[in-house]
C-alpha positions as CSV (number, residue, x, y, z in Angstrom):
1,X,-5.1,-6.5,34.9
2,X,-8.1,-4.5,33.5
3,X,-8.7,-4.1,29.9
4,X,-11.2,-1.3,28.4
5,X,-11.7,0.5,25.0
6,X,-13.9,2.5,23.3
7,X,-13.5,3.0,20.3
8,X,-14.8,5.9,17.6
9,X,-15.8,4.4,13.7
10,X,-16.9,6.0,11.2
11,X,-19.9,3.2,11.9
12,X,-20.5,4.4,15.3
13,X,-19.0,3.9,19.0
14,X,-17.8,0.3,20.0
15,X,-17.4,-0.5,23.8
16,X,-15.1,-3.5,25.4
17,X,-14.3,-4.4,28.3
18,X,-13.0,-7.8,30.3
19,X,-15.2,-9.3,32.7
20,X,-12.8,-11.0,35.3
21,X,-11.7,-10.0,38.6
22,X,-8.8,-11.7,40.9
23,X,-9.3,-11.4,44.9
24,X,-6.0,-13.4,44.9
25,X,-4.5,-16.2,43.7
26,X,-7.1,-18.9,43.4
27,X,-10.5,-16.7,44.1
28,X,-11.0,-15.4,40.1
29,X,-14.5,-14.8,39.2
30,X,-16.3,-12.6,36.9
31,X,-18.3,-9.4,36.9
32,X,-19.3,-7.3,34.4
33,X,-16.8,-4.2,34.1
34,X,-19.2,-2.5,31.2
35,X,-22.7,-0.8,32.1
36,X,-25.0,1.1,30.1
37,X,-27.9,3.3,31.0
38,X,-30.3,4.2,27.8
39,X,-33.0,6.1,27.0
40,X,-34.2,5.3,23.9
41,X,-34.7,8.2,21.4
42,X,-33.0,10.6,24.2
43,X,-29.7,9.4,25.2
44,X,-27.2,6.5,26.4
45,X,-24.1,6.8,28.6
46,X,-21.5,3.8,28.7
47,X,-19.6,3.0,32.1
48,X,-16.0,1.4,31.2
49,X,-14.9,0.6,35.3
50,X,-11.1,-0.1,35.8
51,X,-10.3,-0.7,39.3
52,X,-11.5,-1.2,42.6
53,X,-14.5,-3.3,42.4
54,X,-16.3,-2.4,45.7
55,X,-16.2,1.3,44.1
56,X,-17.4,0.3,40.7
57,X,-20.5,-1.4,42.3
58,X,-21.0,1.6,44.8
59,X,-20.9,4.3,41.9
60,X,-23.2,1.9,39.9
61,X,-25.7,1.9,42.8
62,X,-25.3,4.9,43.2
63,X,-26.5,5.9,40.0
64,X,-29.1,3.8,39.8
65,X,-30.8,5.1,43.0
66,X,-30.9,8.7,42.1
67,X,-32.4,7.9,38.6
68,X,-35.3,5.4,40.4
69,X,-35.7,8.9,43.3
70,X,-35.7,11.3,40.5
71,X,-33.2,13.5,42.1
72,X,-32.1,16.2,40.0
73,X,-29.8,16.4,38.8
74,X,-29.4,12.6,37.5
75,X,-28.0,11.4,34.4
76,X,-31.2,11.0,32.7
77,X,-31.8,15.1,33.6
78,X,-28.7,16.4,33.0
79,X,-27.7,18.8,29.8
């Protein structure tokens, strides 16, 4: 099972997420189920990824690759 939260304070936004993934019954490791893209003094986006791992790393990739091509529109362009 998959646990993430975000939460809203009145201090700001707090993220969480698990880290472990289970390919069956004795093949747990871990992978990091949180990723954040910032831009410092523009803007930051949090990922929270429940599910299928293979299309939590392609979207990530994904994601990365049109913000290193600087196809438009990316999330570093976007309004």
């Amino acid at each position: 099972m998959t646990y993430c939260l975000a939460i809203n304070t009145n201090e700001g936004l707090v993220f969480c997420s698990d880290s472990r993934t289970n390919a069956g019954f004795d093949n747990i490791s871990t992978y990091t189920k949180m990723h954040s893209f910032v831009w410092p003094q523009d803007r930051f986006m949090v990922l929270l990824a429940a599910g299928n791992l293979a299309t939590t790393q392609s979207v990530i990739k994904r994601l990365n690759a049109d913000i290193d091509k600087s196809l438009q529109p990316n999330l570093r362009t976007v309004a």
